[in-house]
N, C-alpha and C positions, 0 to 999 in steps of 0.2 A: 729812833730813826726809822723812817717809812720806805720801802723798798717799792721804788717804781714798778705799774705792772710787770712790764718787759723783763724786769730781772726777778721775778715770782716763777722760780721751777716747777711750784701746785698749777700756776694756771697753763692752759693748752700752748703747744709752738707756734701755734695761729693767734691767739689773743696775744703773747708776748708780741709777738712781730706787728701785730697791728697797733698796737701800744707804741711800740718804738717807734715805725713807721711815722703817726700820727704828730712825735715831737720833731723830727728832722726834717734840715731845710734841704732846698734843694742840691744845694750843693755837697751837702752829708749822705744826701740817696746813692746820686750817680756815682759818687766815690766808692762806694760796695760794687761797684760795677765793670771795673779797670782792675788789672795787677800791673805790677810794678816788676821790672827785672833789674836788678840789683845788679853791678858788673856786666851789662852786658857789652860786648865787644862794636864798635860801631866801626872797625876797620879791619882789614884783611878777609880770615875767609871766618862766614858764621858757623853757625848749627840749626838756621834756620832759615826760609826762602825769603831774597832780599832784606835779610837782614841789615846792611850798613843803612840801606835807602827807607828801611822802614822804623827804625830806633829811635826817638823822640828824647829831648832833651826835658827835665823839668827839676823843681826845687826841691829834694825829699823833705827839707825841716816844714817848710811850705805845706807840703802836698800834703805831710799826714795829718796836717790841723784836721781836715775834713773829715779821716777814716779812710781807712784802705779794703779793696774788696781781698784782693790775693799779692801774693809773695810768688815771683816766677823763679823758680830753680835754682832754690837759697846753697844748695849744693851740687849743684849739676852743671852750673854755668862755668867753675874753677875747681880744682884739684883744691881739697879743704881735709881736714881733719874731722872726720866724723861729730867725737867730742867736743873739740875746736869750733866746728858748724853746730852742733845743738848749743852751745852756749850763745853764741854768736847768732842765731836763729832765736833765741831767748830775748837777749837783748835787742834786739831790732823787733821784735810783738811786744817787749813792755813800753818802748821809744812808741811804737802806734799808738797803744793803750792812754798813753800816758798825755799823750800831746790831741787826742779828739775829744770832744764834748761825753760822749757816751763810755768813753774804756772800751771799744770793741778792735781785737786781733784783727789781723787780717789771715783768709786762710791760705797755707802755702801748700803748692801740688810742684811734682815732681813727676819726671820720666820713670815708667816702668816697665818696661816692655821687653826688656829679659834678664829680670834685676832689677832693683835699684839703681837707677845709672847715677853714681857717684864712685867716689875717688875711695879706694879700698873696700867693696862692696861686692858678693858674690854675683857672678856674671853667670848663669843660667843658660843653658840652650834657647836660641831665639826661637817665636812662636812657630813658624818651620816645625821644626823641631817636637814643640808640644805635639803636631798635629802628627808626625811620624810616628809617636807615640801607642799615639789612639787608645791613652790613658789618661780619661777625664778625670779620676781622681787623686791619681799624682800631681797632675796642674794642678789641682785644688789646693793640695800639701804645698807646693810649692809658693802659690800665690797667697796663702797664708804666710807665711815665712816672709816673702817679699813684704806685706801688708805691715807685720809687727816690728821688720823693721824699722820701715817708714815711721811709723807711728812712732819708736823711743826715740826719735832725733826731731819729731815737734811736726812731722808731716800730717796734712790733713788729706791730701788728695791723690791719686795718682792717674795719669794720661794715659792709660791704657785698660784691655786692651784693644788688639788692634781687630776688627770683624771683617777688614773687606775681603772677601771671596775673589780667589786670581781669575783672573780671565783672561791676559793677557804675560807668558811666565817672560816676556821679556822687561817689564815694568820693574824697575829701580828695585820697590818694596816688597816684593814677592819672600823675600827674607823676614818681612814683621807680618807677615800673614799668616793663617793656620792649613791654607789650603786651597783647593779648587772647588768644593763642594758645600753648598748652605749646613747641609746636616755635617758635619764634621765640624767645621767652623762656629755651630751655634751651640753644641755641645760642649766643646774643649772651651769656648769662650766663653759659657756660662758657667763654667766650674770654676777660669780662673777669677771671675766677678765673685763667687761666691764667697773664692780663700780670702780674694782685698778686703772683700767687705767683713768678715768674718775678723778682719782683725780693726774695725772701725774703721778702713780708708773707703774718701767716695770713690769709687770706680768710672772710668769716663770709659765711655766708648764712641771708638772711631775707628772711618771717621764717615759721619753720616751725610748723604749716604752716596752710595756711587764711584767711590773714588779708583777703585782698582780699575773700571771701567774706561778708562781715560783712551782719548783715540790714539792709536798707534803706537800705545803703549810707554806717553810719554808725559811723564810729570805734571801735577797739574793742567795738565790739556783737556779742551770739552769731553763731556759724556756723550755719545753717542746710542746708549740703553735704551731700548722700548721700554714701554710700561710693562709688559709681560716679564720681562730679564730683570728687571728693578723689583717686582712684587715677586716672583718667585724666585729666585737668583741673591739680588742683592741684600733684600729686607730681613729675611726670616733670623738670620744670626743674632740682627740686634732684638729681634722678639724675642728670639730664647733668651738674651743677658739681660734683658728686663724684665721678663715673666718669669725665669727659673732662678736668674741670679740676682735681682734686684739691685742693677746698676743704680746711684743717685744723679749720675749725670752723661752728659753727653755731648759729642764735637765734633761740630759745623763743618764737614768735608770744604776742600779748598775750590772745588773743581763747579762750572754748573753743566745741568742736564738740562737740552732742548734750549737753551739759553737764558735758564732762571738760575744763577746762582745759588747755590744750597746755605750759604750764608744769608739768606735775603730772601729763602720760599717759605712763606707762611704752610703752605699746601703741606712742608716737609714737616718743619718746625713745631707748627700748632695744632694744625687739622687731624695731621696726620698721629705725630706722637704723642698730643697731647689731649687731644678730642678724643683718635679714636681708640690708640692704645693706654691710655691714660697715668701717660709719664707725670711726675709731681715733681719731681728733679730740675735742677739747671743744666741749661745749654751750652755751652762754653765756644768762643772761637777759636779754629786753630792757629796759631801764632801769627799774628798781620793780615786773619781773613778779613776784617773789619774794613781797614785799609785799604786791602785788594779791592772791595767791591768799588772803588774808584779810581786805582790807580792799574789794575790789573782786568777787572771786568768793564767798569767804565762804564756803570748804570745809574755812579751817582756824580753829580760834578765836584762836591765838598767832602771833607769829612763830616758835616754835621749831614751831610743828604746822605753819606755810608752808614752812620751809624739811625739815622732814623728808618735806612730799610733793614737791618739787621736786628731792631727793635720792633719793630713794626712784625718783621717774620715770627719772632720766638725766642731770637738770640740775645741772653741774661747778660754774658761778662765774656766781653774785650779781652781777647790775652794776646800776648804774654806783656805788652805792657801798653800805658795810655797815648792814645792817641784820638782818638775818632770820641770817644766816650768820656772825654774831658773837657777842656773849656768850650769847644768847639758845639759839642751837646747843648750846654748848658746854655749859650746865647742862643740858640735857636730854639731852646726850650723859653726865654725870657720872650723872645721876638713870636711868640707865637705859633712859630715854623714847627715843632716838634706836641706834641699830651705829653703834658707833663704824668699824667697816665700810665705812658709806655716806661718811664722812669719807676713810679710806684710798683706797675708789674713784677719786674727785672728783679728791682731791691728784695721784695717781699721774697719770691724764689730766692735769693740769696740768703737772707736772714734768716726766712727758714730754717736752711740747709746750715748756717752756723749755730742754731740755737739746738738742733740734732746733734752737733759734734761739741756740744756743751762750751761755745766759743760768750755766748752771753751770758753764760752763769757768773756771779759777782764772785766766784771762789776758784776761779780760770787760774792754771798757770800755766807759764810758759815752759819752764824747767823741767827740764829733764830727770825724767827717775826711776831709767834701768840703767844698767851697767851696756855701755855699744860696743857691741862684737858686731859689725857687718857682712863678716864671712867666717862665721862660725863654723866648727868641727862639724853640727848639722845642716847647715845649709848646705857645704860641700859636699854631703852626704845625698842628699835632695838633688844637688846637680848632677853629681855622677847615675844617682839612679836612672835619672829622666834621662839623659845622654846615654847610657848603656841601653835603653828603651826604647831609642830615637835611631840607632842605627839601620838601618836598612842594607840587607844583603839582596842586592839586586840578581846578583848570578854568581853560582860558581861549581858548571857544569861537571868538573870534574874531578871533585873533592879537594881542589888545591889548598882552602880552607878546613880547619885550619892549619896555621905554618907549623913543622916539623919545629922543635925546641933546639936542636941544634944547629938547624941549619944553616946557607951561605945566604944572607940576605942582602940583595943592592937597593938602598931605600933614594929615591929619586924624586925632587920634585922644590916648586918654590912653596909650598904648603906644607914640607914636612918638618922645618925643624925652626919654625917662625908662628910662636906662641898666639896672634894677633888672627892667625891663621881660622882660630874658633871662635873667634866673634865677630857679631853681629854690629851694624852703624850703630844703634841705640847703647850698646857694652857702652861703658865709660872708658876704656882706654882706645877702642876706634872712633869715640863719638867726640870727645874732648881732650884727649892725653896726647892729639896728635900736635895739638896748638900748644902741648909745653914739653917739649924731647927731653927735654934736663931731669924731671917729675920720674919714677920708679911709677913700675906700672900700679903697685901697691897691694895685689893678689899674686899668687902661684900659681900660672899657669904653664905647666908641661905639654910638651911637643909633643906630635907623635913619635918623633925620633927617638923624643927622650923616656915618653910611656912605652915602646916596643923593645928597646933594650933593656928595659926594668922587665916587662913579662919574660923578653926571652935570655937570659944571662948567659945561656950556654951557645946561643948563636952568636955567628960573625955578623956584625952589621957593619957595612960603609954606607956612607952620606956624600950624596952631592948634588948642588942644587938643579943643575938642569940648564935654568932659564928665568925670568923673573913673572911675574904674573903677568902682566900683560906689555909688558915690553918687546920687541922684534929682535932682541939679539938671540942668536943661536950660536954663540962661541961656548958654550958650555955643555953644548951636545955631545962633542966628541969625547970629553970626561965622564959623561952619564952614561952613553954606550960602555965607553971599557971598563965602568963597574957594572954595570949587568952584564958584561960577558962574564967576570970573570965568578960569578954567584951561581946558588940555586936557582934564585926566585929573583924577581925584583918588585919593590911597593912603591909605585907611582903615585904623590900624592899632589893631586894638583887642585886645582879651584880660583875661587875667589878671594880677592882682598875685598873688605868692608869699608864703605866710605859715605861721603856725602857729598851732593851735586859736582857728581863728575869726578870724585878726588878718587875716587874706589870704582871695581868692578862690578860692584854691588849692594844698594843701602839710597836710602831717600835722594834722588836726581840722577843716578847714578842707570841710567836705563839703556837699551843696549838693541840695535837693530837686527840680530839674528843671534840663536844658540848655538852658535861655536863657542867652544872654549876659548875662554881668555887667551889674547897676547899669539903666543907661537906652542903654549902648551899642546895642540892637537899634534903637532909636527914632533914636538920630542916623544909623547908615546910612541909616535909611530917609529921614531927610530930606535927605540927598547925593543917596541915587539921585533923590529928586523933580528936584530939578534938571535932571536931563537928562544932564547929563555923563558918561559913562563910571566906573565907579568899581572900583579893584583892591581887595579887601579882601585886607590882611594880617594874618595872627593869628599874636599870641604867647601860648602857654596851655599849659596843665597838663593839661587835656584836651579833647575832642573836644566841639564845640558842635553845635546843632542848628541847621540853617541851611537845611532844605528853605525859610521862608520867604524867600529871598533867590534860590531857583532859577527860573534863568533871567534874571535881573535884573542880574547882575554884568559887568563886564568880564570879570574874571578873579579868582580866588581862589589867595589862598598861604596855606599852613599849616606853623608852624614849632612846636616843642613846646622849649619856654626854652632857646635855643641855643646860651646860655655866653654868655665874654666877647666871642666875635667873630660872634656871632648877626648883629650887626648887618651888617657889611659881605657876611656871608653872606646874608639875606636883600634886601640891596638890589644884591649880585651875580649874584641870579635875575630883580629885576627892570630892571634894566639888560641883562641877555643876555649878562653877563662869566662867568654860571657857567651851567648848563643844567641845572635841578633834576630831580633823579634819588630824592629822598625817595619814600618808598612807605607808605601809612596802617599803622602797626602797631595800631590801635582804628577799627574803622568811625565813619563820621560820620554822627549820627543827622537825618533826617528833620524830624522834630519832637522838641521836649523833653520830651513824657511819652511813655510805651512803654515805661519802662526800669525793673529794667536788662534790656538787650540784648548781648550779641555775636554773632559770625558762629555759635559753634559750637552751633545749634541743631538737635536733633531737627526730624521734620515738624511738630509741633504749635507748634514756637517758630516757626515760618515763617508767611506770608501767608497767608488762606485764606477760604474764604466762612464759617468758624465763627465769625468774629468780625468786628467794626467796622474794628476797630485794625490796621491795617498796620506791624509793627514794622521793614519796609526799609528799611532805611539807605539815604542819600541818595549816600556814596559809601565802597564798601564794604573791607572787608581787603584789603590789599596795595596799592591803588589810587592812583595816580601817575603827571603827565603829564611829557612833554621837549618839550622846542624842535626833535629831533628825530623822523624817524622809522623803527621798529624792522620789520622785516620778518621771522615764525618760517617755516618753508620747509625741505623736506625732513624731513618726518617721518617716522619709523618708529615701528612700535608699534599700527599702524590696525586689524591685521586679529585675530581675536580668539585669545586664546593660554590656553593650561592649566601650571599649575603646582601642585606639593604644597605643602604648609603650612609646608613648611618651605624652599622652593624662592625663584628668584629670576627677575626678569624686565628687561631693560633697552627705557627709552622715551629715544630720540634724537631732539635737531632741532637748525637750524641757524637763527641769530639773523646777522640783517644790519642794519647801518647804514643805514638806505637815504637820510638824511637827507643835509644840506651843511656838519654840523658834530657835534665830536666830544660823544658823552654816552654812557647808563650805562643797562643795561635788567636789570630782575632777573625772571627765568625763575622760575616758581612751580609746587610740583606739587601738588596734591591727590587725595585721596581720597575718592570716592562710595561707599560700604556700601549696597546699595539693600535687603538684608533679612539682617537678624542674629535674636540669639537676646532682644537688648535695644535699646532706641531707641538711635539714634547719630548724632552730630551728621549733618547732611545735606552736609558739605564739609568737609573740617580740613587743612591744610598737614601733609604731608608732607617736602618738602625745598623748597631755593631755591640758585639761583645771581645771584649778581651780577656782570653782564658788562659791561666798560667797551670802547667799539669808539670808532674811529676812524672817520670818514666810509668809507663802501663797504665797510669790512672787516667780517667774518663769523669768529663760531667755532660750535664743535659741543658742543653740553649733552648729556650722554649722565648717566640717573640709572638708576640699577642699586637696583629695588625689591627688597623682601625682605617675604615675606610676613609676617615678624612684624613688620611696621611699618602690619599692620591690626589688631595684637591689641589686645584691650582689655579689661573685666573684665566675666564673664559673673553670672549671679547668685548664684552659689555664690560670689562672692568668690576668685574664679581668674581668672588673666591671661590668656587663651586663643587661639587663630588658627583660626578657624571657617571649613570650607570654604564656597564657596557666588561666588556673583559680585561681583567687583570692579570699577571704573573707576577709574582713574589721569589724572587733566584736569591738563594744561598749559595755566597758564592765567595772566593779567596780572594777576589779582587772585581771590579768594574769589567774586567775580562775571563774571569775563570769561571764559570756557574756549576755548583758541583752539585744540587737539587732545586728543582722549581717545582712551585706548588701554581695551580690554577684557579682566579677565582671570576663567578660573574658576578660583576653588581648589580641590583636589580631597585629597582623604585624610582621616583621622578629625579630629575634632577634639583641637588638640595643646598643652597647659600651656606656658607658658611662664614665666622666674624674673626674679631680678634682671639677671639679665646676657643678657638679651636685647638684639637691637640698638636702638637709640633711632634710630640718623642715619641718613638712605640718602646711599648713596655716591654720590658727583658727580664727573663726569670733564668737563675742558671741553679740548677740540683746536682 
């Protein structure tokens, strides 16, 4: 028997796919180009924008004669049995196999973006979270574990993660983001690209590009971005997951910029990604972007005119299922109207990409063959680490932290003893478990209430709710007064419910015209604090609240950003003193609730100043993070003032002590001052960081070895350039603390630089 080229594992993934290529008609191409969603809901509320209006009807036994490109959310769409789903996932890729001309799977991707979002699957701290960390190699551990999961239950892909940089903390998604800053964002999110891929899943990233950028901070709404904000701001994240973590794919933000649709800009899609930084990978649409560019953008009047500018840009495969890239395609490709061309493109990038994940080998199965534990003893392990890592102690002036073991504690709040409380819209029980109430959540998730009477056994704890998240009744206030009167302390634990367009506080649509806290919760702290008693406020949320009105009034303040399933005993392990909170703000925390949006990386004009009324200072700013410890920096080098070329390099040294009586975790921060270029530039922007864990009295050596193109940035001419002229290099505790600056000049012409410039400075710690 003779084995078609295509299915020859000796010859190259480019000769098989051209081989295959070359037997299929057309209608077998553009089939590798659409997925199919299985169950998906065509009434009530979705899990995805315009979903009932955008859900297409069609024939499975039918449709897979042709071949299928993907499987949309074989376990994400319903509450499934892990097992139950791999087998089930089995038999629906040997029904494809079975019934196309060639035997090819179709590949299936699934939501990952703090977890596996499926039905008994560990739920993670959202990328929030990661970024409060400011531990790119835990993400890594982490996203390996998510990766191998996927992988024993028959997954090829996962939709994460997420790279867009906030710019605006009232925006819905500020919860699946990693932060306010490129260099945070391009780090933490190359490391989790590295774990996915490290366990064979493709990695998508999104969403390209633009998206947090939306105007006024509302869903899907134009971009408003300069080119300057887009190439230094928006870009750099997905550079680093494609040059450090070697993403295979990537997805078509929903939004356009300047009025080109990102689904539909070749400039984005080809020139950009694929010309200049030279992606090999497929494109992917976000769920019904295909669609939108006609029924929402309104550029094409068909679906066969949507899907020929979305082919035309760069954009491979249609998801989450067919519409635009089915029949619709295919007469317009017969009638002339479409290159049959743009079809061959698309395929080949696809085939590719399955002949990588050994989807065309003739010795394929589908079958499962590890034993599914999806929330295994280590994954929980993994969570809790990253979530005990993730808290952020914002303040607590006056050692009220941490709680005496015995004490009277009144724990107050609609956050404190409502499990749901720690995650995130993408979790599988806020993301899908809301649509079946009857369904057990299927994981273990402890409250705070119920983790802080576990740390503390010998204290009195009462419970009561307060108020509800963002509801106006205030009937419950008078019962939350008279347990904090009658306490030590009292633990405020308020925040965000997680949801989807509009059903939540905070989560995909879910966007919000000012940082007040939710509902009436402002108004029940404030009647704790009347009491008199001492009050710790702990927050679980999506994003960064405005809380100037509470400065100076608090005991102490915690900030956790939805910490998964072990949130809880991680936050009431900060306030017990069993963990020594080491989190660090990846979004500033604003002052007040209007000013915005705001983040740190502002020009002088975004700063303080006698031109205006408004003070847009954040109350506690980027990076910003206390310990139970304390950190001593000592022995600096770097003070006296130094010259280098533009293309030269300069090292700034110091040495970090424990000077504390117990062991915690301090992360060394470097930034850059530009005090005069050729264009405005932010007045501070992170540069590099180290995360250093010390033991009482011991001491190591941070030594960061700058590199003058890690001041370039884009001049007006639309070039990346390294301009000589003076620099400062501030080691500092946050965006606001600078605790040594080093001085440098640049000196030489000014010098272009490309894509392969360096992104990271190098960090040596002895």
């Amino acid at each position: 028997m003779t084995t078609a080229p295509w299915r020859d594992p000796a010859l190259t993934a480019s000769a098989r796919v051209d081989d295959l290529l070359s037997r299929m008609t057309l209608e077998e191409k553009t089939a590798q180009l659409y997925g199919v969603w299985v169950g998906a809901s065509t009434d009530g509320d979705g899990v995805a924008p315009l979903q009932r209006e955008m859900t297409a009807e069609y024939d499975w036994d039918e449709l897979i004669t042709r071949g299928l490109g993907q499987l949309t959310r074989p376990f994400g769409t319903a509450p499934v049995d892990p097992a139950l789903g791999a087998q089930a996932l089995a038999r629906a890729q040997r029904r494809i196999s079975e019934a196309g001309r060639f035997g090819i799977p179709a590949l299936a991707h699934e939501e990952c973006l703090a977890g596996f979002t499926t039905w008994q699957a560990t739920a993670y701290p959202v990328p929030l979270a990661w970024g409060a960390s400011w531990d790119a190699g835990l993400v890594e551990e982490m996203a390996g574990a998510i990766g191998r999961d996927l992988r024993a239950v028959g997954v090829h892909q996962g939709l994460a993660p997420v790279l867009d940089v906030v710019r605006d903390p009232r925006w819905g998604r500020v919860e699946e983001t990693i932060g306010e800053d490129p260099y945070l964002v391009g780090t933490i999110g190359a490391a989790y690209v590295r774990g996915l891929e490290s366990a064979g899943i493709v990695a998508t990233l999104k969403h390209f590009a633009g998206y947090a950028s939306s105007a006024g901070a509302r869903n899907l709404a134009p971009v408003r971005a300069g080119v300057r904000e887009l190439a230094d701001i928006t870009l750099p994240p997905f550079e680093f997951a494609l040059r450090e973590g070697g993403a295979r794919s990537v997805m078509a933000a929903y939004t356009d910029t300047d009025g080109v649709p990102a689904s539909a800009d070749p400039g984005l899609l080809t020139q950009l990604l694929r010309e200049d930084w030279g992606f090999t990978g497929t494109v992917v649409a976000d769920y019904f972007g295909v669609g939108f560019l006609q029924t929402q953008h309104r550029i094409a009047g068909t679906e066969a005119g949507a899907a020929h500018a979305a082919l035309a840009a760069g954009l491979d495969v249609e998801l989450p299922t067919l519409k635009c890239y089915g029949t619709p395609l295919i007469e317009a490709v017969r009638a002339g109207e479409v290159p049959e061309s743009l079809i061959d493109r698309a395929a080949r990038r696809v085939l590719l990409q399955k002949c990588e994940l050994g989807l065309l080998d003739e010795g394929w199965s589908p079958e499962p063959t590890e034993r599914i534990d999806l929330d295994s003893t280590t994954n929980r392990a993994l969570a809790r680490r990253l979530a005990e890592e993730s808290v952020v102690l914002l303040d607590n002036p006056d050692g009220l932290l941490p709680l005496a073991p015995d004490t009277r504690i009144a724990v107050v709040g609609p956050r404190a003893a409502d499990a749901l409380a720690m995650l995130g819209c993408y979790s599988f029980p806020s993301h899908v478990l809301t649509h079946h109430p009857d369904i057990p959540t299927g994981i273990e998730i402890p409250t705070v209430l119920q983790a802080l009477r576990t740390e503390l056994p010998d204290a009195k704890v009462t419970f009561t709710e307060g108020c509800g998240v963002d509801d106006p009744d205030t009937a419950g206030f008078e019962e939350a007064v008279a347990r904090a009167a009658e306490a030590d302390v009292c633990v405020a634990v308020l925040g965000d419910r997680a949801g989807l367009f509009g059903r939540g506080t905070s989560g995909e649509g879910c966007d919000v015209t000012d940082l007040r806290l939710p509902g009436v919760q402002g108004e029940l702290l404030d009647s704790l604090l009347a009491t008199g008693v001492p009050v710790v406020l702990v927050l679980l949320t999506g994003r960064p609240y405005a809380l100037g009105r509470w400065d100076g009034r608090l005991g102490a303040v915690v900030q956790a950003f939805f910490p998964g399933e072990e949130g809880g005993p991680a936050v009431a392990g900060v306030l017990s003193g069993r963990v020594n909170p080491a989190g660090r703000l990846p979004v500033s925390v604003p002052r007040v609730p209007g000013g915005q949006p705001w983040t740190y990386l502002q020009p002088p004009l975004g700063l303080a100043g006698e031109v205006s009324n408004l003070d847009p200072t954040p109350l506690y700013a980027f990076g910003h993070g206390r310990s139970y410890t304390e950190f001593v920096w000592e022995e600096f080098t770097g003070g006296a003032p130094a010259e280098i070329g533009t293309d030269g390099t300069y090292d700034v040294s110091l040495t970090v002590r424990n000077a504390g009586g117990r062991a915690g975790a301090e992360v060394v921060q470097l930034y850059l001052h530009d005090p005069v270029a050729s264009v405005t530039r932010p007045d501070v922007r992170l540069i590099g960081y180290q995360r250093l864990e010390l033991e009482p009295g011991e001491s190591r050596r941070v030594t960061f070895r700058f590199h003058a193109e890690l001041s370039a940035f884009t001049d007006r001419k639309g070039r990346r350039v390294v301009e000589p002229g003076d620099l400062e290099l501030r080691l500092s505790a946050s965006s606001a603390e600078v605790r040594h600056t080093a001085r440098l000049r640049v000196t030489g012409p000014v010098r272009e630089v490309g894509p392969d410039r360096r992104l990271r400075c190098e960090t040596q710690v002895s």
